[in-house]
C-alpha positions as CSV (number, residue, x, y, z in Angstrom):
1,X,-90.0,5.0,-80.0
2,X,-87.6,2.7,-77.8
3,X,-85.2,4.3,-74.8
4,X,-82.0,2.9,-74.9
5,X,-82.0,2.8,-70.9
6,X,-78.1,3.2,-70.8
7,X,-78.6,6.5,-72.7
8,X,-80.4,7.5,-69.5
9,X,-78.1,7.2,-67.0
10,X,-77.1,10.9,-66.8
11,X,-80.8,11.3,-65.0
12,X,-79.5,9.7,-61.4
13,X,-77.1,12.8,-61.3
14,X,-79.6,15.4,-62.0
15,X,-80.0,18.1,-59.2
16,X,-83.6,17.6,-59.5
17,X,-84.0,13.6,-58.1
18,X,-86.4,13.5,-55.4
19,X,-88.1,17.1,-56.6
20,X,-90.3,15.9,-59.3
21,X,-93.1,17.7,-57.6
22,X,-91.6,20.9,-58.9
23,X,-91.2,20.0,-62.4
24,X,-94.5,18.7,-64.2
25,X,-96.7,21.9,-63.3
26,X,-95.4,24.0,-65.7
27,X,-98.7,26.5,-65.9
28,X,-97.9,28.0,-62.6
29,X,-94.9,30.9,-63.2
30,X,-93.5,30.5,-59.4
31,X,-93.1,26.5,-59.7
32,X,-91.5,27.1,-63.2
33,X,-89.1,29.8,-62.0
34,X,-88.5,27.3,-58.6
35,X,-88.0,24.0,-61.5
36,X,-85.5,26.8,-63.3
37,X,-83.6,27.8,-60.6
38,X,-82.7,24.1,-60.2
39,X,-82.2,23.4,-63.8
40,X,-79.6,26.2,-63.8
41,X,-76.8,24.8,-61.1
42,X,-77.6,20.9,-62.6
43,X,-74.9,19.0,-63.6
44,X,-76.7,17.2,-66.4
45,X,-78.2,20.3,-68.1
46,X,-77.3,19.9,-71.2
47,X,-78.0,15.8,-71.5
48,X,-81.9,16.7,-69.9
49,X,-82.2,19.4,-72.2
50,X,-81.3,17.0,-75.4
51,X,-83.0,14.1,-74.1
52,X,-85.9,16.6,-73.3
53,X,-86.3,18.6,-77.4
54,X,-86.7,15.0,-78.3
55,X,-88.6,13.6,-76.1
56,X,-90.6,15.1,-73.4
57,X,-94.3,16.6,-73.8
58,X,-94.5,17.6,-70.5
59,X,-92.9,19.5,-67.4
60,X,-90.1,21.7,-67.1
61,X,-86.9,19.3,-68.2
62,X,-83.4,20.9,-68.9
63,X,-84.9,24.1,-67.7
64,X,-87.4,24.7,-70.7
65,X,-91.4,24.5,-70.6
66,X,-93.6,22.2,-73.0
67,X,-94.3,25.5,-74.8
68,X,-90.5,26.1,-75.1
69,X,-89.5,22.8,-76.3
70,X,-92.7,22.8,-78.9
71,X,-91.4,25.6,-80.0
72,X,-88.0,24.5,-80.3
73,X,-89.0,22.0,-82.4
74,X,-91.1,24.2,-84.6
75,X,-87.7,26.2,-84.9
76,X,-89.3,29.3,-83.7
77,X,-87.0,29.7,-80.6
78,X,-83.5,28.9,-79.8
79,X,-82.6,26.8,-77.3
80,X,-79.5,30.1,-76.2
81,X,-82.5,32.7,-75.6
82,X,-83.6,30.8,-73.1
83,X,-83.1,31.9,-69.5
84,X,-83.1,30.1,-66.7
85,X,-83.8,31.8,-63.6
């Protein structure tokens, strides 16, 4: 898989630069509601969320867990039932 880096660009405007801490421990509810509450007033939401279904194993990115986007991509979940809180 190659990044077209330009494609990226979108992730210098995200609300969550400089938090990364909050994002990539995604088995603890309260850091995943504190990674959602971010996610949810983002300007880059939906480009995160995109780059994240097809992309991302790990962490909470575009407001969804690893287990949401696997099963997003399974098709057993909907990317609109998700809540971000």
């Amino acid at each position: 898989m190659t990044l077209d880096l330009n494609h990226l660009r979108w992730m210098s405007k995200a609300a969550c630069v400089g938090k990364g801490h909050l994002f990539f421990d995604d088995l603890k509810k309260t850091q995943v509601a504190k990674a959602k509450k971010i996610c949810a007033a983002c300007p880059v939401l939906q480009e995160c969320r995109a780059h994240a279904i097809e992309n991302e194993e790990f962490g909470v990115w575009g407001g969804l867990t690893a287990n949401q986007r696997r099963l997003i991509r399974r098709g057993r979940l909907k990317v609109e039932a998700v809540v971000l809180k």
